[in-house]
N, C-alpha and C positions, 0 to 999 in steps of 0.2 A: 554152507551152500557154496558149490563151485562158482568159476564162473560163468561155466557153460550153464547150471543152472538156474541163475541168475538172468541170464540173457533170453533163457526161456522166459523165465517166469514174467518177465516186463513185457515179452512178444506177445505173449499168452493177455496178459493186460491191455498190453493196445487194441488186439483182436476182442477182446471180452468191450472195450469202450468200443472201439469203431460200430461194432454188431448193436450194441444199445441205443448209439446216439442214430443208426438206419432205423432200428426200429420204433425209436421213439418219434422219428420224422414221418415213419408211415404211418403210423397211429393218428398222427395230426391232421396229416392228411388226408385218413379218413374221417377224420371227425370235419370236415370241412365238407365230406362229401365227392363222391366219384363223379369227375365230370363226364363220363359216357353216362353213367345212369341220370344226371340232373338233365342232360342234354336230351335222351330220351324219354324224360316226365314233360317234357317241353319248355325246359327253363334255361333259358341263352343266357348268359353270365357277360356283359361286355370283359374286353380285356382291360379298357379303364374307363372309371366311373366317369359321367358325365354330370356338371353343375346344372341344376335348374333356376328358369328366370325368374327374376323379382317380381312377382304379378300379385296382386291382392284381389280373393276371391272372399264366397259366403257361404258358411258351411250349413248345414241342417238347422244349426240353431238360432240360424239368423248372427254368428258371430264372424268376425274377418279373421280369416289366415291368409298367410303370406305362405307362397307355394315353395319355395326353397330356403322353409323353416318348418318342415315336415322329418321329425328329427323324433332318435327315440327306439323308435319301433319300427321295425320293415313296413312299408304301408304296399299293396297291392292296389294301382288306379286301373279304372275300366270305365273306357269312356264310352258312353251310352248316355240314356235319357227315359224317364218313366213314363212318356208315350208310346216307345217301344214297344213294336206287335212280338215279337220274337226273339232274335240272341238274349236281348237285356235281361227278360224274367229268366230265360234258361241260366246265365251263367250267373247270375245271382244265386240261382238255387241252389247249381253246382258249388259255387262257391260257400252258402252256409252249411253245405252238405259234408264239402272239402274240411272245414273250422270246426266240424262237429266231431271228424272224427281222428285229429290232429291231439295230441298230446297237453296236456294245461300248460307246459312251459313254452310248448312252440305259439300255442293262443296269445299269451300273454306278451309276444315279443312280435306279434303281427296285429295290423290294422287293413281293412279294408274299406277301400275310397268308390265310392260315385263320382267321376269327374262329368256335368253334364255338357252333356254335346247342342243342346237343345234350352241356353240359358231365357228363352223370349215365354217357353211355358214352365221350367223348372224353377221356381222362386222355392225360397229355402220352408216355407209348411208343405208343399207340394213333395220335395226332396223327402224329407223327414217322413212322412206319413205312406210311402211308398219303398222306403226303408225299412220302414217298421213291419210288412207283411214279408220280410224274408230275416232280417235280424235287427235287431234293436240298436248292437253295435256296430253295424256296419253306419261309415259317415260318407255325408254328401256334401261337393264342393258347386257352387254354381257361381258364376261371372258376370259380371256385368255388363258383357257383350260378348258374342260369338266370337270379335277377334281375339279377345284376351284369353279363351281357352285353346282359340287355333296355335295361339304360341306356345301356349304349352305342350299342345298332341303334338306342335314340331319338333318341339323340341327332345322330346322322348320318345321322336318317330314311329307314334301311331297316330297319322291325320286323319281326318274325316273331312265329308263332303256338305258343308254350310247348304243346309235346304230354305226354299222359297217361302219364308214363313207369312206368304200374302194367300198362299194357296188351305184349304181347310184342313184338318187332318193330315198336316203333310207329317213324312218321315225323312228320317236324317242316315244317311249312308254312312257306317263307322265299322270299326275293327272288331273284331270279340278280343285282338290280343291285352295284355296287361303288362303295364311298366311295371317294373319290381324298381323298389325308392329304398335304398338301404339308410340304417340308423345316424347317419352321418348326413342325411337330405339330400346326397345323390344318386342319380338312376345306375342303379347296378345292372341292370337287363331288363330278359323280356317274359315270357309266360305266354306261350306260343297257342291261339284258338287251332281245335276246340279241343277244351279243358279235360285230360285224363285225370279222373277223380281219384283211382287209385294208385298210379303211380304219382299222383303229387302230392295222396297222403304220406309217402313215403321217402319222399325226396324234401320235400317243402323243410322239415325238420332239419337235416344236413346244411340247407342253403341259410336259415334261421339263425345256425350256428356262427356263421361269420361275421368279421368285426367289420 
């Protein structure tokens, strides 16, 4: 071998590596997910995650978690209340609707949370038993005072508006949107109301994939 063909033959290699190690970086990147399409299923990604506060709540089963040790599994919070005339049963249903038709691996790597906005009538048999007519595994978080959930809708900037719990029947003014909680127990984003079922069977998957 000359050594002009030698000088090929290494050019021709760096070119054969340069072209692999691009395409191996798009690959990944798509395995991550196209941010225009995640952005138009309605899923806002912050650019960095956000810590949540130490608060200790009570989930459905009457047990305590600590709200920034929700670790594991992407958890999906939607903070509503099961005196809710409206949004709450809808995106509930959306949402069992969304988890039905999602792949067994993306299920398994997702939780969805009731955060209640409305802790003075949501005690955790209440939670549970209005959980139970949309999915079984869906869990419910309730507090032991409206301010201790206000900290938390602050801090993963979806607030709500504390209603006049002296008045009867009263309702509670809140978002339909949803914090996305990545496996690591911080807020990755958002989940923008109201809920596209079918572009976030389809997206939901891509964002599931990230560490």
């Amino acid at each position: 071998m000359t050594r002009t063909q030698k000088t090929v033959f290494i050019l021709v290699a760096l070119v054969a590596l340069i072209l692999g190690l691009t395409v191996n970086k798009v690959l990944n990147g798509r395995g991550q997910g196209d941010p225009t399409a995640l952005i138009d299923a309605g899923i806002i990604l912050l650019p960095q995650s956000r810590q949540l506060p130490d608060l200790q709540m009570v989930d459905q089963d009457g047990q305590s978690v600590t709200v920034n040790e929700l670790k594991d599994k992407w958890s999906l919070l939607f903070f509503g209340y099961t005196f809710c005339p409206d949004i709450c049963p809808t995106t509930l249903a959306q949402l069992r609707q969304i988890k039905s038709e999602l792949p067994k691996e993306a299920v398994d790597k997702l939780q969805i949370i009731l955060v209640s906005v409305d802790p003075a009538r949501d005690n955790p048999k209440q939670l549970k038993q209005y959980l139970g007519y949309f999915d079984p595994d869906f869990k419910g978080l309730t507090g032991a005072s409206v301010e201790d959930v206000q900290k938390l809708a602050n801090a993963v900037s979806i607030p709500f508006i504390p209603a006049d719990t002296s008045k009867p029947n009263y309702t509670v003014d809140h978002s339909g949107n949803l914090a996305v909680i990545g496996p690591d127990g911080t807020q990755r984003g958002f989940i923008r109301a109201p809920l596209n079922n079918q572009k976030l069977v389809v997206q939901l998957p891509a964002m599931l994939q990230r560490k």
